[in-house]
C-alpha positions as CSV (number, residue, x, y, z in Angstrom):
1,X,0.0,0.0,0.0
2,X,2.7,2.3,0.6
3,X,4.6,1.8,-2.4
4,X,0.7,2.8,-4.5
5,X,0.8,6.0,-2.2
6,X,4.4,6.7,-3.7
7,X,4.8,8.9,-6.8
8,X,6.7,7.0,-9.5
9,X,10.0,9.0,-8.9
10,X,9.9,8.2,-5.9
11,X,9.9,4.6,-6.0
12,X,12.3,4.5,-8.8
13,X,14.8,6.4,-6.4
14,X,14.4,3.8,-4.2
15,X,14.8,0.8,-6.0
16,X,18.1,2.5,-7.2
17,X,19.7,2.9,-3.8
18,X,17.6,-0.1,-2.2
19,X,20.0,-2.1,-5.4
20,X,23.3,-0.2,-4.8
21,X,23.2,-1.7,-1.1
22,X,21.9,-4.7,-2.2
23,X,25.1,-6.3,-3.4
24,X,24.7,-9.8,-3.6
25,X,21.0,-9.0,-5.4
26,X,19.0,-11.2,-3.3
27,X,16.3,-8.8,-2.3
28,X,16.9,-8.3,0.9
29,X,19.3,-6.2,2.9
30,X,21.7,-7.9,5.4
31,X,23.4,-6.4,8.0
32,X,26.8,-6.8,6.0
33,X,25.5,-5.0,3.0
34,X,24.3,-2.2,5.2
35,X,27.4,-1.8,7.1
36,X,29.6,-1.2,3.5
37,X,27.2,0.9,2.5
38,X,27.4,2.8,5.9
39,X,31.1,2.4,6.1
40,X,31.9,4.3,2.7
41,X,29.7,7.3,4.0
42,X,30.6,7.7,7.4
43,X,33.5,5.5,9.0
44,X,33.9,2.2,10.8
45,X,32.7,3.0,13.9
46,X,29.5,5.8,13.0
47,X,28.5,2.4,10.4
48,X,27.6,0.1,12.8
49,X,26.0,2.2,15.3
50,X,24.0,3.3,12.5
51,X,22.9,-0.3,11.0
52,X,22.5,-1.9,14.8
53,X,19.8,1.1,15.4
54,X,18.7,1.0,11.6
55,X,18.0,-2.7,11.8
56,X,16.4,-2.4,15.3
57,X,14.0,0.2,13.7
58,X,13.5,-1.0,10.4
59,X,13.7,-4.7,10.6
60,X,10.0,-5.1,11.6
61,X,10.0,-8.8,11.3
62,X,13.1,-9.3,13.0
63,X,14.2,-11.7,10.5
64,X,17.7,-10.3,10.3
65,X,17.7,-8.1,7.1
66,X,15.4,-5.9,5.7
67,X,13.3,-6.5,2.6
68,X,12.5,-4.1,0.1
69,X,8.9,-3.3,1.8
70,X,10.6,-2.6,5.0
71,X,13.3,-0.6,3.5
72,X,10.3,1.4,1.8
73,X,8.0,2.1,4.4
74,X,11.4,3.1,6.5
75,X,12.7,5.4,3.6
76,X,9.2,7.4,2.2
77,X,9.5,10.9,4.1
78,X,6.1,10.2,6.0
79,X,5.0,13.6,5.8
80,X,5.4,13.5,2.5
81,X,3.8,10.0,2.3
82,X,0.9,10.8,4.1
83,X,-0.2,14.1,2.6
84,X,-3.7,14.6,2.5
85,X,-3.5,14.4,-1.0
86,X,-2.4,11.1,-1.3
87,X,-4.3,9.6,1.9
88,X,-7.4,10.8,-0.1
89,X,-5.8,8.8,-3.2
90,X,-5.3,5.8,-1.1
91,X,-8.9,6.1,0.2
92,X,-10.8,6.1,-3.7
93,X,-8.5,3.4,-4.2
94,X,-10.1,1.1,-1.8
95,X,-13.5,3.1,-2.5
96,X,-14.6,1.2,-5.5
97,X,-17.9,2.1,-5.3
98,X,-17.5,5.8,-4.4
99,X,-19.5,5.3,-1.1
100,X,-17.8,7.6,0.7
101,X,-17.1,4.1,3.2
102,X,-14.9,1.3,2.9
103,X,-16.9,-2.0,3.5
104,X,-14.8,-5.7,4.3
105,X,-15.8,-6.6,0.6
106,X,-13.7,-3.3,-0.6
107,X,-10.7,-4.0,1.7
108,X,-10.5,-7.9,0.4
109,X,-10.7,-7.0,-3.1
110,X,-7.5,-4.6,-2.4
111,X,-5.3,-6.2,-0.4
112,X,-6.1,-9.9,-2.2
């Protein structure tokens, strides 16, 4: 859902630096590929405070890396994301009948 409330741009930026840390191209972030990332901007030390409290933040599953949804939803500047604007454009999209509600039916057909 977040990635629909996106602008193309946006997402496109993403996927560009969500790839350049994602070296081994598996989809997923690990801590490894973080901390080179990390390391080449701001040192050693800075780089693995910085993934410990990224991946405590970010990692919502607490799988040990961070997919490409988590690394979204983490990234988006929420005010940004969650202009009124764009909550209205989330809202018609689960609106199919332009009610003015969201029923269970609505929210089923959206999400699958």
């Amino acid at each position: 859902m977040v990635s629909q409330m996106a602008t193309k741009d946006e997402m496109k930026d993403l996927q560009k630096a969500f790839s350049a840390l994602d070296r081994d191209a598996d989809g997923k972030l690990s801590k490894d590929e973080l901390f080179v990332g990390f390391t080449e901007i701001m040192g050693e030390t800075a780089a693995e405070e910085e993934v410990k409290r990224i991946m405590r933040m970010v990692d919502i599953d607490q799988n040990g890396w961070i997919d490409y949804s988590e690394f979204v939803m983490a990234t988006l500047n929420k005010t940004n994301l969650f202009s009124d604007e764009r909550l209205e454009a989330a809202f018609r999209a689960f609106d199919k009948d332009n009610s003015g509600h969201i029923d269970i039916t609505e929210i089923k057909n959206m999400l699958g």
